[in-house]
C-alpha positions as CSV (number, residue, x, y, z in Angstrom):
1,X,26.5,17.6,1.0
2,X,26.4,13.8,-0.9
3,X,24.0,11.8,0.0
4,X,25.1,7.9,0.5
5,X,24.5,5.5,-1.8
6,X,21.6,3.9,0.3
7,X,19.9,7.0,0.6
8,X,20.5,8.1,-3.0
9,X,18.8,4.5,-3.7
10,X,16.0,4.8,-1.5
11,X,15.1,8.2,-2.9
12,X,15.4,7.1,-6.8
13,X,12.9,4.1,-5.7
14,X,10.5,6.5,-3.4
15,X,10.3,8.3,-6.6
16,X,9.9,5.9,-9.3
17,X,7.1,4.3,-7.1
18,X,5.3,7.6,-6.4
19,X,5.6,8.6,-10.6
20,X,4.3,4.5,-10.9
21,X,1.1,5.5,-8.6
22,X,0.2,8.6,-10.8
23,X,0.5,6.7,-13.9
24,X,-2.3,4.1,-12.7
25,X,-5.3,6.3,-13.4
26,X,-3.2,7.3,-17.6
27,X,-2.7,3.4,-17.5
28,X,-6.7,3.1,-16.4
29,X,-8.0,5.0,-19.2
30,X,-5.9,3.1,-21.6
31,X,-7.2,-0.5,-20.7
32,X,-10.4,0.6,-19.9
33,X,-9.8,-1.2,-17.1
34,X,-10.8,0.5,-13.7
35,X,-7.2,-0.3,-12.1
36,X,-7.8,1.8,-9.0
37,X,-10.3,-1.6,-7.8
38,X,-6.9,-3.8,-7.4
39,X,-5.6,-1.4,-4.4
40,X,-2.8,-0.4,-7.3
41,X,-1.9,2.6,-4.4
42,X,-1.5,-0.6,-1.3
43,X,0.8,-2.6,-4.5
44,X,2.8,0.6,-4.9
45,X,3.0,0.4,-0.4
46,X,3.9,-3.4,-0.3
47,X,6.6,-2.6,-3.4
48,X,8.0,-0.1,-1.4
49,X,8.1,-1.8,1.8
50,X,10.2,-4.4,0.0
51,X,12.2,-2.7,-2.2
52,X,13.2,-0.7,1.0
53,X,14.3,-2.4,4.0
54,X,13.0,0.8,6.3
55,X,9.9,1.3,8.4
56,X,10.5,5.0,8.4
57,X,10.3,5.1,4.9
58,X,7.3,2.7,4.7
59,X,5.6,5.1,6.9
60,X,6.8,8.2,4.6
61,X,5.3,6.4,1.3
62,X,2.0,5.6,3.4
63,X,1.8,9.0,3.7
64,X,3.1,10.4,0.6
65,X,1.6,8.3,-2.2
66,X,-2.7,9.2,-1.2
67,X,-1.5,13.2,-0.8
68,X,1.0,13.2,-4.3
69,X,-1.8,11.1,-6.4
70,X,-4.3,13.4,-4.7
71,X,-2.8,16.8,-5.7
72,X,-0.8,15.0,-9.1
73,X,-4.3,13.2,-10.5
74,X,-7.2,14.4,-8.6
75,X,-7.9,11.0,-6.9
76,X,-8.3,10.4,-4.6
77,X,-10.3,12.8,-2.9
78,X,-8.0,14.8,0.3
79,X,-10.5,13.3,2.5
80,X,-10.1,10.1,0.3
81,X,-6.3,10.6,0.7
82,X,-6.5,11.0,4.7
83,X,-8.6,7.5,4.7
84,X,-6.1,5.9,2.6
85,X,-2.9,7.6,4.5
86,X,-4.7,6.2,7.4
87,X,-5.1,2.8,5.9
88,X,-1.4,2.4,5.1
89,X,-0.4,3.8,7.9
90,X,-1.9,0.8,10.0
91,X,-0.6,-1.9,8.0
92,X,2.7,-0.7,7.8
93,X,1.8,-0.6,11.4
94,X,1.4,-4.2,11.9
95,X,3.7,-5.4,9.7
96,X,6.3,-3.9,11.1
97,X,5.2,-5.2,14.5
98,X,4.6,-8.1,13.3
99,X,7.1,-9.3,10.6
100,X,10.0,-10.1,13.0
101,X,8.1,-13.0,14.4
102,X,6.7,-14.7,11.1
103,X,10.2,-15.3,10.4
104,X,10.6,-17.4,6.9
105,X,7.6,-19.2,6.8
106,X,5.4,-18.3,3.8
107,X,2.0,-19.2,5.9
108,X,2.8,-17.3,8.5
109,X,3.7,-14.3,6.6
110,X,0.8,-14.4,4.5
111,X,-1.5,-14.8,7.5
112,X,0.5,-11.6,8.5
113,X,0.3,-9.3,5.3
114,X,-3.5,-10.3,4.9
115,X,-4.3,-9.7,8.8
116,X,-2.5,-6.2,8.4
117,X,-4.0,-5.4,5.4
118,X,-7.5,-5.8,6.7
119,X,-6.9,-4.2,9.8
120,X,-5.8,-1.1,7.0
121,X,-9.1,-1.7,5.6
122,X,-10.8,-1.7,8.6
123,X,-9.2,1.9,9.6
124,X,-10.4,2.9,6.0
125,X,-13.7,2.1,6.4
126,X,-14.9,3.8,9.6
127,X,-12.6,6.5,8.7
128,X,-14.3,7.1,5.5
129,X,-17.4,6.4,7.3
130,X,-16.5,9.2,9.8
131,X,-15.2,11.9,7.2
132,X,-17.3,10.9,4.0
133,X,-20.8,10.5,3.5
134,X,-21.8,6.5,4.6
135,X,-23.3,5.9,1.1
136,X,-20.2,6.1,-0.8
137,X,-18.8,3.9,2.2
138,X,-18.3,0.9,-0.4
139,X,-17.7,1.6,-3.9
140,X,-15.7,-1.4,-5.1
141,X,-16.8,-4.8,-4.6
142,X,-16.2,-6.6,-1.3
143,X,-15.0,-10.0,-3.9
144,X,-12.9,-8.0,-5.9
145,X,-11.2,-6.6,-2.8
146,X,-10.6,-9.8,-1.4
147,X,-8.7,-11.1,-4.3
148,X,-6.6,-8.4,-4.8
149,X,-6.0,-7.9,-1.1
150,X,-4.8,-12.0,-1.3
151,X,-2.8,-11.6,-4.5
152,X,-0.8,-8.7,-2.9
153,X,-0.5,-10.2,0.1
154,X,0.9,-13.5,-1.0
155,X,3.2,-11.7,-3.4
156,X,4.6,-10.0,-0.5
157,X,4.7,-13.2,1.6
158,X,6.3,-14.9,-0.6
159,X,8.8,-12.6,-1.7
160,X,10.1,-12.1,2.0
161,X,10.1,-15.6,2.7
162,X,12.2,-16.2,-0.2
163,X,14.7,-13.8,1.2
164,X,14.9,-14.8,4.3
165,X,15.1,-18.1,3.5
166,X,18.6,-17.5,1.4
């Protein structure tokens, strides 16, 4: 049995991003830079999301990259990981709702991917409110959040606005 070429490509990039998300905590001790508070696993998400045209797959990776850098790194947690499975699970969610009817327009789509992105983060929280103990419910600053929930948002904006724009 051959698989096609698309699905030889999508599984070369599933895998590639999956080995990238259990790199970031090596690549964290190196900087001494505590990576893991830019959402590094939601950048891996969004890269996939892009790099493969497929909400099924989207879905697969949102539930694939908390559980392999769970049992690959030992972080997240496996409650940790269902709270971030759950997380990506709702914005691939809404973006994929969504997308069709931002068309082009980098505003639009940025609105989008930050609107979908904090109704992931809202899933996160009272699902690691639920499951975990509410003291540890925020560990990284709500600033630092923000900006890296913008930055990957507006990467992702723009690069599907470029594309559908040519």
């Amino acid at each position: 049995m051959t698989l096609t070429k698309s699905t030889a490509r999508t599984v070369v990039v599933d895998a590639l991003l999956l080995a990238s998300a259990c790199l970031i905590p090596a690549l964290s001790h190196l900087l001494a830079f505590p990576l893991y508070k830019l959402n590094p696993m939601l950048l891996v998400l969004m890269g996939g999301m892009l790099l493969v045209d497929s909400r099924w797959n989207a879905y697969l990776m949102a539930l694939l990259v908390p559980f392999v850098t769970c049992l690959v790194v030992g972080m997240p947690t496996v409650s940790g990981a269902f709270c971030i499975a759950l997380e990506f699970a709702t914005v691939v969610s809404v973006v994929s709702l969504a997308a069709p009817h931002a068309g082009g327009r980098f505003w639009a789509l940025l609105a989008l991917t930050v609107g979908a992105i904090l109704a992931g983060k809202g899933v996160y929280y009272l699902a690691k409110w639920l499951i975990v103990r509410p003291d540890q419910l925020v560990t990284t600053s709500p600033a630092v959040q923000a900006v890296s929930v913008v930055a990957i948002a507006a990467l992702f904006a723009f690069v599907v606005s470029r594309r559908r724009s040519s």
